[in-house]
C-alpha positions in Angstrom: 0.0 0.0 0.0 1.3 3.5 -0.9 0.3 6.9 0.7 0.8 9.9 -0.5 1.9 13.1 1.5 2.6 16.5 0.7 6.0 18.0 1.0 5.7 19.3 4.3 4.7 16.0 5.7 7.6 14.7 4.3 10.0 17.5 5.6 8.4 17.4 9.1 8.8 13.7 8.2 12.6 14.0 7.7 13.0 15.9 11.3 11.7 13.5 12.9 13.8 10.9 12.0 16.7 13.4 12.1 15.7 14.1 15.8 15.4 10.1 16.5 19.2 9.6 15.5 20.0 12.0 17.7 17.9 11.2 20.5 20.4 10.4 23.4 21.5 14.4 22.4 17.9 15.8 22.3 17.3 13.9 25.6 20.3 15.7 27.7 19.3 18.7 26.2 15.7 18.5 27.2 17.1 17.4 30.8 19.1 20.5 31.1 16.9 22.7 29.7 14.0 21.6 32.4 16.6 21.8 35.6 18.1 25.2 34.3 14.7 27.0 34.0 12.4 27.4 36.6 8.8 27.7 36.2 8.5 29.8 39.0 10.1 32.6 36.8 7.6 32.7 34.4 3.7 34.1 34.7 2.2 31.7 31.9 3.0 28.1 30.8 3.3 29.0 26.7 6.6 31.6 27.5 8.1 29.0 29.8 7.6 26.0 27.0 8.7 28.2 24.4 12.3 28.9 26.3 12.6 25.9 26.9 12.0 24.6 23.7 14.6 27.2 23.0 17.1 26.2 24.8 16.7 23.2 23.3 17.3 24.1 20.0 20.3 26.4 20.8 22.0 23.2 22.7 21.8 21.5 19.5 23.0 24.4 17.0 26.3 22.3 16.7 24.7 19.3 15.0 23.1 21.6 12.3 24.5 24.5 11.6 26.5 23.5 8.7 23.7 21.4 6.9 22.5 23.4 4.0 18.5 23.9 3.9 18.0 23.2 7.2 14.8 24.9 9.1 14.9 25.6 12.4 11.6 26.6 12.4 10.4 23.4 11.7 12.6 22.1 14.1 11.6 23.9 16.6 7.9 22.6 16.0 8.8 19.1 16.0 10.2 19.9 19.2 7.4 21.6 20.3 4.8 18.4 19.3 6.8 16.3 20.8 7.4 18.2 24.3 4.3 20.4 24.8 2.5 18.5 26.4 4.9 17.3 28.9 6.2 21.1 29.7 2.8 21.9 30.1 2.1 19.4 33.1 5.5 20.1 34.8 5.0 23.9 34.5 1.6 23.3 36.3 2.6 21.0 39.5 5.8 22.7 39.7 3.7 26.4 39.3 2.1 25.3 42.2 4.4 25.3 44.4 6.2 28.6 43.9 
């Protein structure tokens, strides 16, 4: 069976599997990321997520930076999918707390 997708399927596609062979990296980065910022420091959950997600993405500048046509933009919403949900939750109990 065959499917068809558009080209942004297949790009977001692409990231994806670029982000899984580099999972172990995008892991420690995430780690860091979540002990380094503190949800306290932040009035709403989307800011917090989106530094973070941030952060993320400038701890792994050196993997991409000399790839031609690479899109950090839709990095960062791969990212973003994968993590949102996530952030969101620990920025609540944690929020709590404060």
């Amino acid at each position: 069976m065959k499917y068809i997708i558009t080209e942004s399927q297949h790009n977001r596609l692409k990231m994806q599997q670029w982000l899984s062979r580099r999972y172990d990296l995008l892991m420690s980065e995430y780690d860091e990321s979540v002990t380094e910022l503190d949800p306290c420091n932040y009035d709403e959950s989307e800011r917090y997520v989106n530094r973070v997600i941030h952060y993320i993405v400038d701890g792994l500048h050196h993997e991409y930076y000399l790839v031609d046509n690479f899109y950090v933009d839709l990095l960062f919403s791969v990212i973003f999918d994968m993590f949102y949900v996530d952030l969101t939750e620990m920025y609540n109990n944690k929020r709590e707390r404060c």
